[in-house]
N, C-alpha and C positions, 0 to 999 in steps of 0.2 A: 624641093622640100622632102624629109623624110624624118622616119623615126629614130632619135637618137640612143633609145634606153638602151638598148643591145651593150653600149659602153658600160654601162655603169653595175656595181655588184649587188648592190637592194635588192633583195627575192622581190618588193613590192613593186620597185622599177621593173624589172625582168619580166614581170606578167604581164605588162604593158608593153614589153618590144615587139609583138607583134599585131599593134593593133594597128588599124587605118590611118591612125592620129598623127599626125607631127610631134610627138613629143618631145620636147627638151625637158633635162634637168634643171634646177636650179643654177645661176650664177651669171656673171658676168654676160658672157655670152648668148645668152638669150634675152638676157632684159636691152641689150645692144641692138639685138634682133627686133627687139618688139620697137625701137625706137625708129633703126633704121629706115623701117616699113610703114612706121607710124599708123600699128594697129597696138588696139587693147592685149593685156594675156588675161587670159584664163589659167587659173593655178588651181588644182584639182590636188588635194592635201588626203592620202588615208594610211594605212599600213597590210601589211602581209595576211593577217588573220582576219582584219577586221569584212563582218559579211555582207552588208550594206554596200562596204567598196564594190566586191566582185560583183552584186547586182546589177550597179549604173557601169561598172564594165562591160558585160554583156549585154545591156540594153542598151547603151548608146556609145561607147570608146570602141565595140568590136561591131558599130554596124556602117559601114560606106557611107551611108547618106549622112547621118549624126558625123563621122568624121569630116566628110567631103565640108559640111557648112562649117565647123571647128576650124578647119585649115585655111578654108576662104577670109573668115574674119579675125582670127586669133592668131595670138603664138600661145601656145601651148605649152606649160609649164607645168612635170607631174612630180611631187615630193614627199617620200617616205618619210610620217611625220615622225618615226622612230630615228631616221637618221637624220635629221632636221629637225627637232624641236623647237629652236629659235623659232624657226620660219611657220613652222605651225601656231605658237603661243602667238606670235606677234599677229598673225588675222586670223585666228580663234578670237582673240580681242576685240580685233576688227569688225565680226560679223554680230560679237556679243553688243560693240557699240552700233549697229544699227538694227538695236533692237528684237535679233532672231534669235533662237535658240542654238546650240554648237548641236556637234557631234561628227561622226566621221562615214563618208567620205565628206571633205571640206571642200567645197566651190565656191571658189571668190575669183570675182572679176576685177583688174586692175588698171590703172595707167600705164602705160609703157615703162612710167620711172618707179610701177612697185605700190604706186598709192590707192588704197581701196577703193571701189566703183560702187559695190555693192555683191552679196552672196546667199548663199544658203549652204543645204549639207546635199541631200540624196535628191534627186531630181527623177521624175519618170521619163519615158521618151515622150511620151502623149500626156497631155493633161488626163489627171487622175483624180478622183476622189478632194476637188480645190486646189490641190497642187498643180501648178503650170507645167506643159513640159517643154524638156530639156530643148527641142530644138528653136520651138517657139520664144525663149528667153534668149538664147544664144544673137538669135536674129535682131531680139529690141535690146539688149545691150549694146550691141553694137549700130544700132539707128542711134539709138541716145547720143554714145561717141561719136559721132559723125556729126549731128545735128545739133547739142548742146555740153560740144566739150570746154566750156568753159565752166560752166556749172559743175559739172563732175570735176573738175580739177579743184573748184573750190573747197566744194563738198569734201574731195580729198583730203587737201589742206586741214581741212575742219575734223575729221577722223585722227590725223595722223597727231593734230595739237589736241584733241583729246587722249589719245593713247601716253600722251607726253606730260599728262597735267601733275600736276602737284599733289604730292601723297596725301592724304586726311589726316586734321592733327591725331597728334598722341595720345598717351594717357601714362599714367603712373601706375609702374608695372609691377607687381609685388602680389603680396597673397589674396590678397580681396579679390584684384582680377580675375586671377588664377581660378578662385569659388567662383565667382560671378559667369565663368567661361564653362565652366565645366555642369553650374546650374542648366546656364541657355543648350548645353549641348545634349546633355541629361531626356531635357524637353524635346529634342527630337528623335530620341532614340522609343524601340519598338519593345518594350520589358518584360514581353511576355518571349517570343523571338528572335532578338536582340537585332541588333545593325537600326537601319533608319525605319521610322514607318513609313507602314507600306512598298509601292513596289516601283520601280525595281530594287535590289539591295546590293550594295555593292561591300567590298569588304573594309573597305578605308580606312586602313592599318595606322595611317595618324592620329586618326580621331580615336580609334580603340587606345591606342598609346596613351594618346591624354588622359583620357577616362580612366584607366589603369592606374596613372599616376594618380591622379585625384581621389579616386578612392585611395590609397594610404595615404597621401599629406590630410587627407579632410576625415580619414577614419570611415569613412561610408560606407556603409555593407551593401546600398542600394546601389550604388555607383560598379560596384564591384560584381555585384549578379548583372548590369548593365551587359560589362564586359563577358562576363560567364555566359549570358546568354546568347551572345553572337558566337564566341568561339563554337557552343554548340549548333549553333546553326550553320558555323564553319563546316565542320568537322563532319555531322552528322547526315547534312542536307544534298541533295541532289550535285549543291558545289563543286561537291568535292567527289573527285573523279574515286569510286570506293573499288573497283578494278584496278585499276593503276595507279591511281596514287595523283596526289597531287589538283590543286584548287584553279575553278575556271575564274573569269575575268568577272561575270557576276550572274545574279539570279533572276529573271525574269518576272518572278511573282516573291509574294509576300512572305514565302513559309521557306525559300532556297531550293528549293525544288526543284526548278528545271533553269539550268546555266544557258547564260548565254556562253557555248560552247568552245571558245577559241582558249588556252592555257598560257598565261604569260607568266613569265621568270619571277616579274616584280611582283607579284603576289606572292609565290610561294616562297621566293626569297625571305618577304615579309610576317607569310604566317608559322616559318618554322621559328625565325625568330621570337616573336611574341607568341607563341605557346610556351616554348621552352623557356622563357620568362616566368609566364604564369602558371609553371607547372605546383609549385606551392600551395598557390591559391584555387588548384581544380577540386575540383570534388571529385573527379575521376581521371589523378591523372597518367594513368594504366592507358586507358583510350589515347589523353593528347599525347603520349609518346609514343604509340603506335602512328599516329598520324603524321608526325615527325616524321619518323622511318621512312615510312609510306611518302612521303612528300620529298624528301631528298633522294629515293629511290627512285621515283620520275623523274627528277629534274638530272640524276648521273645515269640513268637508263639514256633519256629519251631527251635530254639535250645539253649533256656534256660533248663538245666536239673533239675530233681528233687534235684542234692544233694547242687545249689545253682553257680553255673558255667556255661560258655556256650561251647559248642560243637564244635567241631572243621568246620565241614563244611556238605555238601549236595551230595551225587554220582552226576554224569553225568546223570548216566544211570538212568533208571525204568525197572524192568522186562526183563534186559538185554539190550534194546534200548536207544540209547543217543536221549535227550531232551524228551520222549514222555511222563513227564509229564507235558510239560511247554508249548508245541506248544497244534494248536486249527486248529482242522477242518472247513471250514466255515459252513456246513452241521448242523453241531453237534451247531457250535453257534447260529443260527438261532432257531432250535429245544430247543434248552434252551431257549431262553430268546423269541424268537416269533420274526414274521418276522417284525416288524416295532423299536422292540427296537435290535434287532439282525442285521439288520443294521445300527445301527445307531452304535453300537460298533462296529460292522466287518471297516465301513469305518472310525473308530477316530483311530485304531490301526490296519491297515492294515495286516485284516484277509481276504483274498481274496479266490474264488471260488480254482481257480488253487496255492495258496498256496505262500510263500514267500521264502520256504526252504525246498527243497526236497516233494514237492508235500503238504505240511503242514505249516503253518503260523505262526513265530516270534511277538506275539503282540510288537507294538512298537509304538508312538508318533511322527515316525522323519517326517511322510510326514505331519501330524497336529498337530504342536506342539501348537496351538493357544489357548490363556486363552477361557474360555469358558464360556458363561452367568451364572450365578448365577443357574437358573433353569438346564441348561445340565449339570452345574457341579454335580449338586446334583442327578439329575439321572444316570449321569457317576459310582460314588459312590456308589450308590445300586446296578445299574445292573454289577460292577467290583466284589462285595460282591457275589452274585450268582454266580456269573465264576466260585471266589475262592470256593465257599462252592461243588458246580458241578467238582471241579478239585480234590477234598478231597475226591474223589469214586475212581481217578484213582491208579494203582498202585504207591507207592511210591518211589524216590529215597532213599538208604539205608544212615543213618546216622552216620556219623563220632564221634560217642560220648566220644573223649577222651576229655580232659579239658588242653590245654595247657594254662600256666601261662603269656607265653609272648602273645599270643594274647588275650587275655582275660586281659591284662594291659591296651593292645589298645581299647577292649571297655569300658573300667572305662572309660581312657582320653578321647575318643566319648563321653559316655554319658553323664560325668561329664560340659563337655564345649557345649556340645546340652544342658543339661538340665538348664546353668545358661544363654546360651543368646536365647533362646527362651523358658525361664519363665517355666519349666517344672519341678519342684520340683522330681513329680517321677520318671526322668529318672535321678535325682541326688541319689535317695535313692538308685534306682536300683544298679545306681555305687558305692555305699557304699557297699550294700551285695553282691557283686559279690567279692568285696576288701576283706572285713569279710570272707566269706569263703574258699579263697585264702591263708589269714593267718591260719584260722583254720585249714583248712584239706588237704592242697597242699605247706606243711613245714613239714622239720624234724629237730629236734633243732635248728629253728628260723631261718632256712635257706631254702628258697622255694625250690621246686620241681620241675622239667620242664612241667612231666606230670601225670594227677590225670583218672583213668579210670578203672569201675569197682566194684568200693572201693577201689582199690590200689592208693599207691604213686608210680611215677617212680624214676628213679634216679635224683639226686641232680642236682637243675638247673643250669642253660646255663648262657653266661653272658648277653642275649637278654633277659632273666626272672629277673635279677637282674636290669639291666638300664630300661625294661620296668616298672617293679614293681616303678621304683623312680622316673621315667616322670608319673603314672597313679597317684600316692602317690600326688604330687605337685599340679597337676590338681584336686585332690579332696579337698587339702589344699585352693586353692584361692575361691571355692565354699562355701564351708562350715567354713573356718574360724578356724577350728579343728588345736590345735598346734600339734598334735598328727604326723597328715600325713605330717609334715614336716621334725618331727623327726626320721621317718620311712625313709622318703627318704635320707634323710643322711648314714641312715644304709644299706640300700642296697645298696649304694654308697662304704661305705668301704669292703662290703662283696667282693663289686665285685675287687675292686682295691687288696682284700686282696688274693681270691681264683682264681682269672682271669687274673693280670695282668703277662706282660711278661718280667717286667723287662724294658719295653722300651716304655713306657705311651700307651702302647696297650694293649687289653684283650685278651686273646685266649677265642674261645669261649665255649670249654669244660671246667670245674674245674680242679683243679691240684690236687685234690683225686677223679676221677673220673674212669672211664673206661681205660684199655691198648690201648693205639692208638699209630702210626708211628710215629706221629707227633701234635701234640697242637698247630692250626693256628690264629693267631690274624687278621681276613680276616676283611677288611673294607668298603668294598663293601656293599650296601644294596642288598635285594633281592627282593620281591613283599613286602615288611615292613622292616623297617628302623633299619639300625646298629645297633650293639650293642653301638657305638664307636660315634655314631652321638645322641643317646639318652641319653649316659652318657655326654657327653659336653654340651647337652642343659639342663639338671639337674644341673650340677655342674655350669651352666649361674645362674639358675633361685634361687637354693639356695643360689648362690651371691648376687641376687640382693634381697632377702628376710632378709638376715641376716648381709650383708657387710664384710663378711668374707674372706678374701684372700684366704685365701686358696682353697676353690671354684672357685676360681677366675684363679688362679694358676693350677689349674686341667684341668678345661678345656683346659686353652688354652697349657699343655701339650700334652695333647688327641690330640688338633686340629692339633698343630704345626707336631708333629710324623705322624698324617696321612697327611700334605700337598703335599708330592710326590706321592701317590695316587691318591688325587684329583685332581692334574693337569692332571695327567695321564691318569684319565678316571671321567670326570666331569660327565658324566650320572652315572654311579655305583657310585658316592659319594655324592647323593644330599643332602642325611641327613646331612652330615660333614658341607657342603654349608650351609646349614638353622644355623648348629649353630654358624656358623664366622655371620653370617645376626644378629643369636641374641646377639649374645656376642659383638657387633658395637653398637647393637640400643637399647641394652635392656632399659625398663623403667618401671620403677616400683609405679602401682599405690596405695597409702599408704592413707588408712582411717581410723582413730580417732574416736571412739566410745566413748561418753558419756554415760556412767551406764542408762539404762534402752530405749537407742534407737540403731535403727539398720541405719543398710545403704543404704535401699530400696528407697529413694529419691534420690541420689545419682548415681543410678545403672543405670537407665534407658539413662543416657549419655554416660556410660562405654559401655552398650552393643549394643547401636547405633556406634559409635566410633571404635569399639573392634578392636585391632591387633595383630598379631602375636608376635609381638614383645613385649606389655603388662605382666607385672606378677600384680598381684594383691592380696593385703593385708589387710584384714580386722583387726581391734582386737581392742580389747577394751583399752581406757583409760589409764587403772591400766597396762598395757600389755608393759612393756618399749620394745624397739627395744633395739640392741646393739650398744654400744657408737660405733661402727665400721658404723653402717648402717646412711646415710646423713639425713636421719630422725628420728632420737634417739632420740632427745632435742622437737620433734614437739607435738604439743600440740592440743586438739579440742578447737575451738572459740564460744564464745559464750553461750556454752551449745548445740552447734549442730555438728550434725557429717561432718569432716573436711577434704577434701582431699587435698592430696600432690604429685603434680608430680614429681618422679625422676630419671635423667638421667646424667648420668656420673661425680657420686657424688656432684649432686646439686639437689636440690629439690624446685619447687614453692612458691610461695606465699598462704598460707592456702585459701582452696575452698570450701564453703558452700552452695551454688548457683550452681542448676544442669543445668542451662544453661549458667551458666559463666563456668562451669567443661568442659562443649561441646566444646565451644569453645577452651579452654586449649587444647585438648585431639584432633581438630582437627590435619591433616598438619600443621606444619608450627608456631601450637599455643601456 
């Protein structure tokens, strides 16, 4: 027996090839193993950043004894829940149905064919503080097994047919819900602070989404400082990394203050798009474009990779210690930069003598968040420059360099909708080669891959790589004009309906030639980034209102309608679904007439003043008919100028030449 990770390219498998353990990967092959031997596995579920994992690694995966009883009773099965999300969702569920709470690292005990025993998350070596330890558990799950495996196979039995039960009925999905959902979520948010109350606070980019939209369909200015007020606690609060740029995974306490320190894609992916959304609606949005900048300059600094993709995320840790490359000594600040400009940054980001966080300092903005003269902004700037360049001696957190396809869809649609309303051409290219190499070297017979690391492909993607691939596809379509990405997104649309659906307008999120699993779950819940099931209905909205195809039309609101007992059920885990009953009510589609040899750039400056959620938008030229299906097939440019058309529920404007007659149109109301 020995360890087999050394094979596999997971940075999170990789730290484990040199433990004690026996580990296998997931697959065929080891659940054969566990059969053959007819012992239990132990599936040990975390990721690369996360700092909990490396704990119960060093406490008991890299100590002889904790291994030696592992290997005696177990097979041993370790899975990067980034490269396997199926396999994580499916006993994430598992452990939620018997009663415990999740989180990661994931320990669940199984049958040799897969079916849940029983689990938890982070284990001590020694019983701690009520918690059992790890070796002591290991030894009575595996007496149980021995002693009462027929019990436990029932018990399995009885997990796996509740994991499989019957969705909760529906409801009639329309606007009333829509208020009703955005009431209930209203009530859990923090309105002085914004995000959830209390702590910890995460950033939960769907739910601010919804909230966003419901403040304009409902007119609520309360709804709307909701949203304002997280962004600034985004923006402003310990979060966000105010050195380098770019938002950690979440914040420990109530005020954002101090992150839990690891940086993943899928956030910032998420918050540059929804700033640059809400840039309109800021009260300051000088600052959220700086943070833009700032957040897409991390993510093409520090995890754009050479072969054209970006990176999964940032450890916690440096050198073993969580956060010690992102806090600052006041000491140390001063000696950098000198004492007259070293305070002047110690008191604009409260880097104090005694420290903000364990004897060490959170830069942060929340005590001055105040716009700054012209002159300190610009010395702000430099002397932030020097921080960063003085922070690039310390040790580094280790990097998560796998290339997953579903988040790296989220930074197309970021960059693509950052680079068109704040005028940014290269962060539109950016989104195009990121797209390009996605199709190039993270497909295998025209069907994406979930994960690219190494030079390898992993196994064939998820249905969160297919719905995201066709929301990023759309997003680069209304940008660029290209018919190409619209055609693309139709195809990842049938892929997914073809290799994902379940028969009952849901996807399960593994393929149906994919891996041996217990069960293939159509989960509808989001999780820190958006359904599968809520990405495919605002795709199958937005290619309706591109092309006026029913069928689109008809997809969604199958999607929506299958998951509406869901959504009642648990209106926070559904927001994505929320957002797209918001667009499939309001969508409107702004349609402009190019005459041969001009473009649309007089025109645009209203659009992206204006800009909503709710907006698709369509460029093309002249010669380029719509389909006699879409309400503007027959429309024509006037004049010789390029001519917009508003349209909404199959009606469309009076032709608009006039980018302040377009404003007005494009207001509320207009």
């Amino acid at each position: 027996m020995f360890n087999l990770l050394a094979l596999e390219t997971s940075p999170y498998l990789l730290q484990h090839k040199d433990n004690p353990v026996d580990w296998r990967p997931w697959g065929d092959a080891a659940l054969d193993e566990a059969a053959a031997s007819d012992r239990p596995i132990l599936l040990s579920v975390g990721y690369a950043a996360c700092h909990w994992c490396h704990v119960m690694a060093h406490e008991s995966f890299e100590d002889p004894e904790t291994a030696a009883v592992m290997n005696a009773l177990f097979v041993n099965i370790k899975v990067d829940r980034q490269e396997r999300p199926d396999i994580d969702q499916l006993y994430m569920a598992a452990l939620h149905a018997f009663g415990e709470q999740g989180g990661w690292p994931l320990t669940m005990f199984l049958t040799p064919d897969g079916k849940p025993i029983w689990g938890g998350t982070y284990f001590p070596p020694e019983a701690r503080y009520g918690r059992p330890g790890f070796r002591d558990i290991l030894r009575k799950v595996a007496a149980i097994y021995r002693e009462d495996r027929a019990a436990l196979a029932e018990q399995g039995d009885r997990v796996v047919a509740h994991l499989a039960r019957t969705r909760p009925d529906g409801a009639t999905l329309g606007p009333d819900l829509l208020d009703r959902a955005a009431e209930t979520l209203a009530g859990l948010m923090d309105p002085v602070r914004g995000g959830t109350k209390g702590a910890p606070k995460f950033p939960n980019a769907s739910v601010q989404d919804f909230l966003a939209r419901s403040a304009e369909r409902m007119n609520r200015p309360d709804l709307r400082a909701l949203v304002d007020a997280t962004h600034r606690g985004l923006v402003d609060g310990g979060i966000y990394d105010h050195v380098g740029g770019g938002l950690a995974r979440y914040s420990t306490d109530a005020e954002w203050l101090v992150p839990h320190f690891e940086k993943m894609l899928y956030d910032n992916a998420q918050l540059v798009e929804q700033l640059a959304i809400d840039l309109g609606h800021a009260a300051d949005p000088a600052l959220l474009r700086g943070r833009i900048a700032g957040t897409i300059a991390f993510m093409e600094r520090e995890l754009l990779l050479p072969e054209g993709g970006f990176a999964s995320g940032l450890d916690a840790d440096a050198a073993g210690v969580e956060g010690s490359f992102t806090v600052w000594d006041h000491a140390e600040l001063l000696a950098l930069l000198g004492a007259e400009d070293g305070a002047f940054m110690a008191e604009l980001y409260d880097i104090a003598p005694g420290g903000n966080w364990e004897g060490k300092s959170v830069p942060n903005r929340l005590r001055h968040p105040e716009t700054l003269s012209p002159a300190d902004e610009a010395r702000r700037l430099k002397l932030l420059e020097r921080m960063r360049e003085h922070r690039e001696t310390r040790p580094r957190p280790a990097l998560d360099d796998q290339i997953l396809t579903d988040w790296n869809a989220l930074v197309i649609a970021g960059l693509a909708t950052a680079g068109f309303l704040l005028e940014r051409p290269d962060w539109i290219a950016r989104a195009e080669s990121v797209y390009r190499f996605l199709g190039d070297s993270v497909s295998v017979d025209e069907r994406p891959v979930h994960v690219y690391a190494k030079g390898r492909s992993g196994r064939l993607g998820l249905a969160t790589d297919l719905a995201g691939l066709a929301r990023a596809a759309l997003a680069l379509h209304q940008v660029t004009a290209k018919a190409a990405y619209q055609s693309d997104a139709a195809r990842f649309l049938a892929l997914l309906w073809q290799h994902h659906g379940d028969g009952a307008d849901g996807f399960c999120l593994a393929p149906d030639d994919g891996d041996r699993l217990i069960l293939r779950r159509a989960e509808r819940f989001d999780e820190a980034t958006p359904n599968a099931h809520g990405m495919a209905a605002e795709a199958h909205c937005r290619l309706w209102a591109l092309t006026g195809a029913d069928e689109h039309r008809a997809a969604a609101d199958a999607i929506l309608a299958a998951a509406a007992g869901d959504m009642v059920a648990n209106v926070f885990g559904t927001a994505s679904l929320f957002a797209a009953v918001d667009l499939r009510l309001r969508i409107t589609t702004l349609v402009i007439i190019l005459p041969a040899g001009t473009t649309a750039e007089a025109l645009l400056p209203a659009i992206r003043r204006s800009w909503s959620r709710r907006f698709v938008l369509d460029i093309r030229g002249e010669a380029s008919a719509l389909p006699p299906t879409h309400p503007a097939h027959d429309k024509k440019a006037v004049g010789g100028k390029p001519t917009a058309y508003v349209c909404h529920e199959g009606r469309c404007s009076l032709p608009v030449t006039d980018e302040a007659e377009l404003a007005a149109l494009l207001e509320p109301g207009g």
